[in-house]
C-alpha positions as CSV (number, residue, x, y, z in Angstrom):
1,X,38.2,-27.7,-35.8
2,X,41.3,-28.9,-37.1
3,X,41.6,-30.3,-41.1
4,X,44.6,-32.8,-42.2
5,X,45.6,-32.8,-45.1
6,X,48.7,-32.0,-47.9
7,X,48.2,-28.5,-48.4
8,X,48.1,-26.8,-51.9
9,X,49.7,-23.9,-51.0
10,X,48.3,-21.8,-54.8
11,X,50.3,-18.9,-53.0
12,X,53.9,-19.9,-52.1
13,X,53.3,-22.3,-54.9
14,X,54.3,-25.9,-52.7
15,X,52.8,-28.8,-51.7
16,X,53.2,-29.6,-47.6
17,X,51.6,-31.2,-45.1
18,X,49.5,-28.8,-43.0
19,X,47.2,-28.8,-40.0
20,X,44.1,-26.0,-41.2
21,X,42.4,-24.7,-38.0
22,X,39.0,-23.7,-38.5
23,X,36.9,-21.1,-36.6
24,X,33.8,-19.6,-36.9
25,X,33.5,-20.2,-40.4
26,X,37.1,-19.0,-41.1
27,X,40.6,-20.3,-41.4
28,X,42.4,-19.6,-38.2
29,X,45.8,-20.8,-39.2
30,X,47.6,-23.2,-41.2
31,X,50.4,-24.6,-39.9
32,X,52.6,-27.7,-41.4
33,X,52.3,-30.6,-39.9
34,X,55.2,-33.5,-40.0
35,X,52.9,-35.8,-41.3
36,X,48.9,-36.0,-42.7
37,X,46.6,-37.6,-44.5
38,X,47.0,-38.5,-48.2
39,X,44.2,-36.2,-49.3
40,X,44.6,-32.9,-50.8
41,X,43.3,-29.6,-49.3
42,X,42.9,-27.1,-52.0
43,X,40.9,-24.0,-52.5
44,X,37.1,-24.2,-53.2
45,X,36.7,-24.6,-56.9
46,X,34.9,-21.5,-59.0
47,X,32.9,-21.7,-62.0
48,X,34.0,-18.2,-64.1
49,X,31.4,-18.0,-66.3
50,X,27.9,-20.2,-66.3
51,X,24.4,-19.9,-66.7
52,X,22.7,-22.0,-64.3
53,X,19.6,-22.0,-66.5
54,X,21.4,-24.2,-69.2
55,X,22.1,-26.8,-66.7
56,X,17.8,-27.1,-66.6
57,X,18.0,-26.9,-62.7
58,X,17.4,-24.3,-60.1
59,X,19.9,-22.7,-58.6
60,X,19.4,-24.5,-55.1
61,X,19.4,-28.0,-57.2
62,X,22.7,-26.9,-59.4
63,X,24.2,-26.4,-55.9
64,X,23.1,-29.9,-54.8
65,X,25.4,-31.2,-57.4
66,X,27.8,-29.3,-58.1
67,X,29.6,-29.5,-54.6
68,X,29.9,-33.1,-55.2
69,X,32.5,-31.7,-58.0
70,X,34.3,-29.3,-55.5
71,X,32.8,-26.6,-56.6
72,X,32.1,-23.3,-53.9
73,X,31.1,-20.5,-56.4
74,X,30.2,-20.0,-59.9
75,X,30.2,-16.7,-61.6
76,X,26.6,-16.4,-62.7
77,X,25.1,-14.7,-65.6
78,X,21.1,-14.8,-65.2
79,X,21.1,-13.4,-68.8
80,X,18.8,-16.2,-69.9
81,X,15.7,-15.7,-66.9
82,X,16.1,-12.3,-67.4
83,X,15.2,-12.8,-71.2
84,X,11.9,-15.2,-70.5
85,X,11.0,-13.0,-67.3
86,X,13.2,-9.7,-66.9
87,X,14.5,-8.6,-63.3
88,X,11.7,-10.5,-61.6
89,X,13.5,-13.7,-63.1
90,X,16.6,-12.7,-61.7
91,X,15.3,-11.8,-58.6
92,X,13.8,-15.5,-58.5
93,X,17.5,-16.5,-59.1
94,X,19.0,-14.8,-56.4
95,X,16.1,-15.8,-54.0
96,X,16.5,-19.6,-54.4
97,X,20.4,-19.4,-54.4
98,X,19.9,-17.9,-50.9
99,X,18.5,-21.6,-50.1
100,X,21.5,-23.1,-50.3
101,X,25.2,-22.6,-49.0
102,X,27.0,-22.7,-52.8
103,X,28.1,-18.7,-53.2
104,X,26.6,-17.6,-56.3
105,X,27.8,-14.5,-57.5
106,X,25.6,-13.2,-60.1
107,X,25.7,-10.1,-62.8
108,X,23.0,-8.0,-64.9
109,X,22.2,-8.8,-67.7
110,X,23.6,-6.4,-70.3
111,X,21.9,-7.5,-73.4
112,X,17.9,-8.1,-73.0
113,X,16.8,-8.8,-75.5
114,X,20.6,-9.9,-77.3
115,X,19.2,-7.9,-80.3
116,X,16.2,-5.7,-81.2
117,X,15.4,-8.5,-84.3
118,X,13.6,-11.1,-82.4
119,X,11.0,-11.6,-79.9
120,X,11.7,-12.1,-76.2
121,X,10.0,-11.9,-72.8
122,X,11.7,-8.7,-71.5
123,X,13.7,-5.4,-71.9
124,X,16.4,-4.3,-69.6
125,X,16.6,-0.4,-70.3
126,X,19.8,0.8,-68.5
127,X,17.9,2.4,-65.7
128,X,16.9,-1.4,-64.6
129,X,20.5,-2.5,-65.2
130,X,22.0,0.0,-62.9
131,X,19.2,-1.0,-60.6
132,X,20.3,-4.3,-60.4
133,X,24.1,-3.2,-60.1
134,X,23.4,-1.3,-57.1
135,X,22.1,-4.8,-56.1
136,X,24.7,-6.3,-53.3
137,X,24.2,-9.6,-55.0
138,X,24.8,-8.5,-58.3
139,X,28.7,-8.4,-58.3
140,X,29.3,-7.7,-62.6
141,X,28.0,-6.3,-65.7
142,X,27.5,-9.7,-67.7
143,X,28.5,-10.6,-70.6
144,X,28.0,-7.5,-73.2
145,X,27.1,-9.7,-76.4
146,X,26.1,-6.4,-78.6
147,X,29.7,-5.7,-79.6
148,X,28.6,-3.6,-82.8
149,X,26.6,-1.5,-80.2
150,X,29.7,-0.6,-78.4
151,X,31.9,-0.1,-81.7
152,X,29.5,1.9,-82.9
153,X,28.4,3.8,-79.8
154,X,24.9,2.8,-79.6
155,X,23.1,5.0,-76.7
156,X,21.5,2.5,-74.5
157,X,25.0,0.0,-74.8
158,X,27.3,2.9,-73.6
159,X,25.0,4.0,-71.1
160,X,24.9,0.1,-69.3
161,X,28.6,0.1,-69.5
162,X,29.3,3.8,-67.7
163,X,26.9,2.6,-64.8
164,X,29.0,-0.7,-64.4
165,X,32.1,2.0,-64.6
166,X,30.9,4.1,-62.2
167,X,29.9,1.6,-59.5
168,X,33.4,-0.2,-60.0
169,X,31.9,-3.5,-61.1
170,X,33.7,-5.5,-63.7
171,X,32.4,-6.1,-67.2
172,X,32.5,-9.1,-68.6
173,X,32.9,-9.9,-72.8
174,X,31.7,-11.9,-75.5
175,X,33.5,-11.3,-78.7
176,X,33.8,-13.6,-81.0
177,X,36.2,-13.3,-83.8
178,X,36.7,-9.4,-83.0
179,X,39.8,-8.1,-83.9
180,X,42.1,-5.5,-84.6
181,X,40.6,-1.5,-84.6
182,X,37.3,-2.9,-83.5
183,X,38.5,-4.9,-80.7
184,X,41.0,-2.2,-79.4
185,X,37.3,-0.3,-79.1
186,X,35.6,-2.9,-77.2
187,X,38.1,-3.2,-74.7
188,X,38.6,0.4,-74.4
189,X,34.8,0.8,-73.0
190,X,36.1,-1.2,-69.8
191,X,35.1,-4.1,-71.4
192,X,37.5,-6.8,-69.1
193,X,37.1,-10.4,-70.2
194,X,36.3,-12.9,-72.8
195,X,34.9,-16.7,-73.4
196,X,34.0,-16.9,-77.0
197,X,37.9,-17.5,-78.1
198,X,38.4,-20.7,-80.0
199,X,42.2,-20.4,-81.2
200,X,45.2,-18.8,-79.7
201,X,46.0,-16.2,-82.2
202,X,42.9,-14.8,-81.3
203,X,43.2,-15.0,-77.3
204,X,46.9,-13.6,-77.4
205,X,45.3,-10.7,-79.3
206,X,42.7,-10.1,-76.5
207,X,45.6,-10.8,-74.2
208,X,47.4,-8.3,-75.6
209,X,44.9,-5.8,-74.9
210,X,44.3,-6.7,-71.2
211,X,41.8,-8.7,-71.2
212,X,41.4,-11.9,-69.5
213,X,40.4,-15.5,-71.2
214,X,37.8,-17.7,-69.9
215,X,38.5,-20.5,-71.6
216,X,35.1,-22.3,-71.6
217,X,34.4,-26.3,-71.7
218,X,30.8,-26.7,-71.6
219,X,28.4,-28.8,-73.7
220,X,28.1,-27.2,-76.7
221,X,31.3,-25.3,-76.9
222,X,34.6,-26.9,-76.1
223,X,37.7,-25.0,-76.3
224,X,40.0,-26.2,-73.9
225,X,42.4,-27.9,-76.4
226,X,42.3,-25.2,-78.7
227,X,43.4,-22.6,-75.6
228,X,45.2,-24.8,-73.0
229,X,48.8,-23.8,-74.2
230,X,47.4,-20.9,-72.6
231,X,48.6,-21.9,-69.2
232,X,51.9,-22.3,-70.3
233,X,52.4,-18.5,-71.8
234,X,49.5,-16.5,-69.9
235,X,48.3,-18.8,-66.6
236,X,47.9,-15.1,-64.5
237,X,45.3,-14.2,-67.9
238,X,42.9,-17.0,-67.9
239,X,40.0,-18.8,-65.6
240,X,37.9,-22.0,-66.2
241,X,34.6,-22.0,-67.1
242,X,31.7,-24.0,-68.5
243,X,29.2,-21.2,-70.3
244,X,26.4,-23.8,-70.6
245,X,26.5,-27.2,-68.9
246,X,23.5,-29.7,-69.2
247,X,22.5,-31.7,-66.6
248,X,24.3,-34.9,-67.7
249,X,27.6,-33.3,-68.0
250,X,27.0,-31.4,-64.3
251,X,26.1,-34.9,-63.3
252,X,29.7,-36.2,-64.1
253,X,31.7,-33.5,-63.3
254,X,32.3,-29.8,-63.2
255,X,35.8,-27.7,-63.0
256,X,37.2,-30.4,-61.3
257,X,37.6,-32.7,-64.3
258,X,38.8,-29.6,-66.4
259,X,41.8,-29.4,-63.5
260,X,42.1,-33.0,-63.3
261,X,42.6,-33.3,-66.9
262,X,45.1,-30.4,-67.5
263,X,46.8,-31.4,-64.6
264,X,47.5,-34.7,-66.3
265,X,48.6,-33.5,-69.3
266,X,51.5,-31.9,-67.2
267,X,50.7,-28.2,-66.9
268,X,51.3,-26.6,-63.8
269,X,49.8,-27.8,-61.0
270,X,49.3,-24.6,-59.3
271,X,49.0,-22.4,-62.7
272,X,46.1,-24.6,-63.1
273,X,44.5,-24.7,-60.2
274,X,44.7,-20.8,-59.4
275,X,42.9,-20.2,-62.7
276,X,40.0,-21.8,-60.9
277,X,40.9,-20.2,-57.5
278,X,42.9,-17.0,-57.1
279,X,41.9,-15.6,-60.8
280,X,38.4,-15.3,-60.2
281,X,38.5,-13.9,-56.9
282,X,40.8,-11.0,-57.8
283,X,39.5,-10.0,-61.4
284,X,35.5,-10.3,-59.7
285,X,36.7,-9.2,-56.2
286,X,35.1,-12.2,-54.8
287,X,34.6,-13.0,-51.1
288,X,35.5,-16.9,-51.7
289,X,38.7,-18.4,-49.4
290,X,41.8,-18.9,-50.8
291,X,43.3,-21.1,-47.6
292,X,44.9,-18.1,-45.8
293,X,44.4,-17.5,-42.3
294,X,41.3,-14.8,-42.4
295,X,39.7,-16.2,-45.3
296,X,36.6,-17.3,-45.2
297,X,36.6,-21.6,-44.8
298,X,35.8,-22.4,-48.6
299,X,37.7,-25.2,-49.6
300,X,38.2,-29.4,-50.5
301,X,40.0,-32.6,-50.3
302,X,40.5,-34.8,-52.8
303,X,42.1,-38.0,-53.5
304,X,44.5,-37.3,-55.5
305,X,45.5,-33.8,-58.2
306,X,45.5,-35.7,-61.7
307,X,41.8,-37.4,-60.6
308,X,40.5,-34.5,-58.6
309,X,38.0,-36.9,-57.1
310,X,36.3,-34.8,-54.3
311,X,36.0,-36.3,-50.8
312,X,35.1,-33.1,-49.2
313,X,33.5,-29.6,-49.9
314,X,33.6,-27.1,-47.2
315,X,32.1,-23.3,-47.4
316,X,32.0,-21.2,-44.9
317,X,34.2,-23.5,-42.4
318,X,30.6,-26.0,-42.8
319,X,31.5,-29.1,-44.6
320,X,28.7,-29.4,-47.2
321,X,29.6,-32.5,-48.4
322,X,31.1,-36.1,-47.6
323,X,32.1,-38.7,-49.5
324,X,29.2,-39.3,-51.5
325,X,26.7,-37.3,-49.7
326,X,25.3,-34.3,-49.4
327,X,24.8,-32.2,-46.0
328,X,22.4,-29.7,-46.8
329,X,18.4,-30.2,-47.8
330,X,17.1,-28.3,-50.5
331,X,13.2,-27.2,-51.5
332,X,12.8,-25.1,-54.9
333,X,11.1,-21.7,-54.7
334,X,7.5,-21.6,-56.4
335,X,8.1,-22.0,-59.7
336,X,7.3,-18.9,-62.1
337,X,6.4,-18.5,-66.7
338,X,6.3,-16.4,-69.1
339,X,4.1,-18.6,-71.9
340,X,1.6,-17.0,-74.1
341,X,1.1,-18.8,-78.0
342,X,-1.2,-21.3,-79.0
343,X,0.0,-24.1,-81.2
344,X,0.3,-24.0,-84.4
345,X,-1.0,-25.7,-88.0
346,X,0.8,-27.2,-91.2
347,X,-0.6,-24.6,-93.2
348,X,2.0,-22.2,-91.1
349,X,5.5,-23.8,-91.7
350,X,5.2,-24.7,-95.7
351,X,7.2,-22.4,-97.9
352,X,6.0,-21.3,-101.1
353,X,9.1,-21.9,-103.6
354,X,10.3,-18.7,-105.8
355,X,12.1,-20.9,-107.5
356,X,16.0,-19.8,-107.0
357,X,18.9,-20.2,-105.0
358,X,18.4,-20.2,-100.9
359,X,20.2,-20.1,-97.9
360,X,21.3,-23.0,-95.7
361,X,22.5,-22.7,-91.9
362,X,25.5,-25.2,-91.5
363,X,26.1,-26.6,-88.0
364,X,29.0,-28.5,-87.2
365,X,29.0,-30.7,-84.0
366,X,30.8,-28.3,-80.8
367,X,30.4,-25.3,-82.3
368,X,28.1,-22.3,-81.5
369,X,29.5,-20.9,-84.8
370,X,27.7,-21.4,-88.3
371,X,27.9,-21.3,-92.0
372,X,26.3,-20.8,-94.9
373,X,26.0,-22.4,-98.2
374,X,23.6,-21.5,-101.0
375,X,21.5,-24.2,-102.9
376,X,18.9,-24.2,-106.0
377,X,15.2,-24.6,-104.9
378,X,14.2,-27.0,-106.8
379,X,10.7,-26.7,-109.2
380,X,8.4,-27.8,-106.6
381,X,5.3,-25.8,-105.4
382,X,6.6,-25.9,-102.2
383,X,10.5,-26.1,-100.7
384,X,10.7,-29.2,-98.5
385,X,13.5,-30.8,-96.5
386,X,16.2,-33.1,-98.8
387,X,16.6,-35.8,-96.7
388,X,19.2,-37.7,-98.4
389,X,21.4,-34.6,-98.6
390,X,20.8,-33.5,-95.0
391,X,18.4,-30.1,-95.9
392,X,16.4,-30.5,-93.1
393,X,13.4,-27.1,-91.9
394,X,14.0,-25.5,-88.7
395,X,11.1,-24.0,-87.6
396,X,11.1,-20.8,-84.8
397,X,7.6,-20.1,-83.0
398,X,7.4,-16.7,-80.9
399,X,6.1,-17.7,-77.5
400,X,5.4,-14.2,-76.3
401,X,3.1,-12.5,-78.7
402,X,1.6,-15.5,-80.7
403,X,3.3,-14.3,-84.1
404,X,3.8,-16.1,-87.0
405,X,6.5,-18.6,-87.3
406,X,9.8,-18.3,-89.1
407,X,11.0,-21.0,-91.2
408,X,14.6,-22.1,-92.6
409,X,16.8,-25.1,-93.8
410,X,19.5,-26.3,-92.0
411,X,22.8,-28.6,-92.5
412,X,24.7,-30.8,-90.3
413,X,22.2,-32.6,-87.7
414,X,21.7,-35.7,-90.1
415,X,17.9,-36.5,-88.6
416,X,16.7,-39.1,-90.9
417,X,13.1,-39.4,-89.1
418,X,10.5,-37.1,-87.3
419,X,11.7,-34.4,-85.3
420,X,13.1,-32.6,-82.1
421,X,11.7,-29.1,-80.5
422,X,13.0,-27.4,-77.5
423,X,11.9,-24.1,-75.6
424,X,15.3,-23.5,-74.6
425,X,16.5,-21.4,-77.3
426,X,19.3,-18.7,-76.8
427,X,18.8,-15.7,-76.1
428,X,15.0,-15.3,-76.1
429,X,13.9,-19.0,-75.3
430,X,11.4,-18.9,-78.2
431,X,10.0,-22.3,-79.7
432,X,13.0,-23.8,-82.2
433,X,12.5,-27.3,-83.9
434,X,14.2,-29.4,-86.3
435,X,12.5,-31.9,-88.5
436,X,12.2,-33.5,-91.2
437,X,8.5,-33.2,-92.3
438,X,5.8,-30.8,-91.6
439,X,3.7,-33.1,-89.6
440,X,6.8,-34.4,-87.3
441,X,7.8,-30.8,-86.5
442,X,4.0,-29.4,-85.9
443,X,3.4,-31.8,-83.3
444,X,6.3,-31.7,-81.9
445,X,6.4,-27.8,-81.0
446,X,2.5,-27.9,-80.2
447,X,3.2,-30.6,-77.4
448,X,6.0,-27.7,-76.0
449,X,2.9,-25.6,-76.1
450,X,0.8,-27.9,-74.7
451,X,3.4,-28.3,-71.7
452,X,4.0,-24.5,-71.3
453,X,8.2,-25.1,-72.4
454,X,10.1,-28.4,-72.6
455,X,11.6,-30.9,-74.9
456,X,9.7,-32.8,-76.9
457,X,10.5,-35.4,-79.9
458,X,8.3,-36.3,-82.4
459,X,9.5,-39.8,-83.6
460,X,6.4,-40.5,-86.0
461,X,4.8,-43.0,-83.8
462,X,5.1,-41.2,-80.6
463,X,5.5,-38.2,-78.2
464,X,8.5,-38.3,-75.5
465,X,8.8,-35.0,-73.4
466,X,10.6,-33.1,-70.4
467,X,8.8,-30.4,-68.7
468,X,10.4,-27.3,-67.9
469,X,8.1,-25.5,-65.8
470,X,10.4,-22.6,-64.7
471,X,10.3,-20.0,-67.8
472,X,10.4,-22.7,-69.9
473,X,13.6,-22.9,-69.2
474,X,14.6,-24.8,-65.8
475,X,12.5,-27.0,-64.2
476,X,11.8,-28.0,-60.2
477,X,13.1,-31.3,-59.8
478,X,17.0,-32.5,-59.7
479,X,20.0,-33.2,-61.4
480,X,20.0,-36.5,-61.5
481,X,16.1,-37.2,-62.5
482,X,16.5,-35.0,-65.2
483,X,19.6,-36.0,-66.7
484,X,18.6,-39.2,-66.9
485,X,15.5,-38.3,-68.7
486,X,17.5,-35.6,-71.2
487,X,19.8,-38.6,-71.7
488,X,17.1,-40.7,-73.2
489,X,15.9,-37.9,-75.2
490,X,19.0,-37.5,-76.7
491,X,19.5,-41.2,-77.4
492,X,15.9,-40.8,-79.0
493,X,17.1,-38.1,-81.2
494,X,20.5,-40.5,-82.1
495,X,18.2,-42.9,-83.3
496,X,16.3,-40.7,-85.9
497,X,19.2,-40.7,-87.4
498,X,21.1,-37.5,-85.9
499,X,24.9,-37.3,-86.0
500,X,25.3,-34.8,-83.4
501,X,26.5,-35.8,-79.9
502,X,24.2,-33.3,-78.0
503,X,21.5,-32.6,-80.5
504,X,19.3,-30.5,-78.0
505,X,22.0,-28.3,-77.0
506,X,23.1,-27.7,-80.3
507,X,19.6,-26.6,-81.4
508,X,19.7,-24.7,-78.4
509,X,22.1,-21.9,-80.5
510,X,20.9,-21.9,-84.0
511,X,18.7,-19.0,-82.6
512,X,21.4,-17.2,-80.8
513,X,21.5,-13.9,-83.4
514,X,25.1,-12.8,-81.7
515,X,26.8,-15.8,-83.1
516,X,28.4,-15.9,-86.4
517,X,27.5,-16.5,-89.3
518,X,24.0,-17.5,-90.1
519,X,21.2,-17.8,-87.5
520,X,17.1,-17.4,-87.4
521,X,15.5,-16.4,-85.3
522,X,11.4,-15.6,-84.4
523,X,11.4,-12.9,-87.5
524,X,13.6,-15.1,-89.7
525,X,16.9,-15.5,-91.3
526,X,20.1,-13.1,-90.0
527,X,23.2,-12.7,-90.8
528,X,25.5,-11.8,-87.9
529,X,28.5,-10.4,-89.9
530,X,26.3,-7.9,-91.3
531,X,24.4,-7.8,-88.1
532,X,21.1,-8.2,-90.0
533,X,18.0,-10.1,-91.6
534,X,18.2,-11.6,-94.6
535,X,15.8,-13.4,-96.6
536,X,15.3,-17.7,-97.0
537,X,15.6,-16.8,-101.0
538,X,18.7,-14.7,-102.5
């Protein structure tokens, strides 16, 4: 089989026209041609750091959509199945990936739980996570989150990262903010790459050090215009990556836009597109093509480089799909939970005021960091959301043992009415919900116990929902049912009265205890500087 097209060459670095032979799922030769079609043939795009969880999709569905985008491979981190469901839920990962002909490669999980101050579904021990590195589908340590474990030498931590060492599997990083003495230590335990950077000065330092920058453009967390100059003074140091894309993002686009866009904007073509291409493949040792005769047949056509509109994904020399359509069939593996509380009562989220100053999480729309400002109680009996000043509670429910739940106030979402609850809830995918009064936010998270994990919004007059019937987490059906439905919910949100653009996904991180500065999670307030709890009153 023969492929026409103007060849992006991200070796030579040039553009040609060139006859690609295929055979037997490889590339046979490429030879320039005197003439070809207006398309171009590029390498098959990779994803270099995502969890398919976030996108609320299976694997096998993921796949479904993303080669529409161009996309051959993604550098998977299962770390949030692994959390609801330990190595059985990445073992259910690898198992429907194998349904489909998208190449996921995918890690263990290093940090199950993400800290030992919340509730979760699982512990990985190091003994399971070199298990799972011995794995031949399990290709990296992911991302090692605990960074004052490894500055500190905690046990367990350095134990995980000499197995990675001594199979010769890369680590990957998550860092953010680390810097100087304590960074030099975290890249000193073979610790390799890094996506939480969101300014230069503090990716030239990693840089400086050795390690590599994903620069990440997902839905929460956008740092492509703070990093891009990147290409400019580093392009052989960084890869593209998403972290966590929802479905209605997937559903638009994946790395192709990122290329498309940057591309536009006049960096180099091929510095761009190898970050996508040739970086992954030689930092993770990948077996994705790369358009040279030998390599495996993993590649695209598109219409045009600043567009990146994608006419035709090929992998393994079998064109997947076609202008609009996709080649394969897809049915979802037997969907698996982990979903033990029973709903909850007013009487469980009111907080008895000790009549001082308190602590306020501030979120600020893009951002997975926080902040924290202090405020005067008030003289009520009871501390209650300030509406007019945007003091909204945030409530998180444990889903695994049936504790208590921990309650908070939080800044920056704007809800004027009701309130929002999701499942999804980074790392350990416990109940989190933001409302405005009690009764809004009880009914809210009851109806995501009543469903066994979802989204739910309590508007005051009604209940709207998504099911997510995989951990909580992901659910059975496809991209573009679900977005449209996560869509609405959004727009729901939007019209309580929230100011955020992605309200859910935002949520989503205001339990994540590795992300500065303040967070809550199942067992209450914490403090990520100090890498500990801290109570609601000062």
């Amino acid at each position: 089989m023969k492929i026409f097209g103007q060849l992006v060459d991200v070796h030579i670095k040039k553009i040609f026209p060139a006859i690609v032979e295929i055979k037997q799922g490889r590339i046979m030769s490429v030879e320039k041609a005197v003439s070809a079609s207006e398309n171009f043939i590029l390498p098959g795009l990779i994803d270099s750091h995502i969890h398919i969880e976030s996108s609320m999709i299976t694997p096998g569905a993921f796949a479904s959509m993303a080669v529409k985008h161009g996309t051959c491979a993604t550098v998977s981190d299962p770390h949030e199945i692994a959390n609801v469901l330990g190595i059985n839920g990445v073992e259910y990962m690898i198992r429907d990936a194998k349904k489909v002909p998208l190449k996921f490669y995918f890690g263990a999980p290093s940090c199950v739980p993400a800290t030992n101050f919340e509730s979760n579904g699982a512990i990985l021990n190091h003994k399971q996570v070199e298990k799972l590195l011995e794995m031949k589908e399990i290709r990296y340590l992911s991302e090692m989150m605990n960074f004052p474990g490894v500055i500190f030498n905690d046990d367990e931590v350095m134990k995980k990262l000499a197995c990675a060492r001594k199979l010769g599997k890369p680590i990957d990083g998550h860092a953010p903010g680390l810097s100087g003495e304590s960074l030099r230590k975290y890249v000193s335990a073979g610790i390799s790459t890094d996506h939480e950077c969101s300014n230069l000065k503090e990716a030239e330092e990693k840089i400086s050090l050795g390690m590599k920058i994903l620069i990440r453009e997902g839905s929460a967390a956008k740092n492509l215009n703070a990093l891009k100059e990147l290409f400019r003074t580093h392009p052989d140091m960084v890869m593209l990556c998403s972290d966590d894309l929802h479905p209605e993002m997937l559903r638009e686009g994946h790395i192709n836009k990122l290329i498309a866009r940057l591309i536009s904007e006049g960096y180099n073509v091929f510095d761009v597109i190898r970050s996508a291409t040739v970086n992954p493949v030689e930092h993770y040792k990948l077996d994705s093509g790369l358009l040279r005769p030998g390599d495996k047949a993993d590649f695209v056509l598109v219409d045009s480089l600043d567009k990146m509109n994608v006419q035709e994904t090929w992998i393994k020399g079998v064109k997947v799909f076609d202008k609009g359509k996709v080649l394969f069939d897809y049915k979802p593996d037997t969907s698996v939970n982990n979903f033990n509380c029973r709903q909850i009562h007013e009487s469980d989220i009111r907080v008895k005021n000790n009549h001082g100053e308190i602590r306020i999480i501030t979120a600020v729309e893009g951002e997975l960091l926080t902040g924290e400002i202090n405020i005067n109680s008030g003289n009520n009996e009871f501390v209650n959301p300030d509406i007019k000043n945007d003091i909204l509670k945030i409530v998180v429910k444990d889903r695994y043992k049936d504790l208590p739940p921990s309650v908070g106030f939080i800044k920056g979402f704007g809800l004027k009415k009701g309130a929002f609850a999701s499942s999804i809830a980074h790392d350990s995918h416990n109940i989190i919900a933001i409302g405005v009064d009690d009764n809004s936010i009880i009914e809210a998270i009851n109806h995501i116990v009543t469903l066994k994990g979802g989204l739910a919004v309590s508007s005051g007059e009604e209940i709207r929902s998504i099911q997510l019937n995989i951990g909580g987490i992901m659910t059975t059906r496809s991209c573009e049912e679900i977005a449209g439905e996560y869509d609405n919910l959004n727009r729901l949100v939007k019209s309580l009265g929230s100011s955020m653009k992605a309200p859910f996904m935002t949520l989503s991180f205001m339990a994540l205890l590795v992300i500065p500065d303040l967070k809550i999670g199942d067992r209450g307030l914490f403090d990520v500087r100090k890498f500990q709890p801290v109570s609601l009153f000062i």
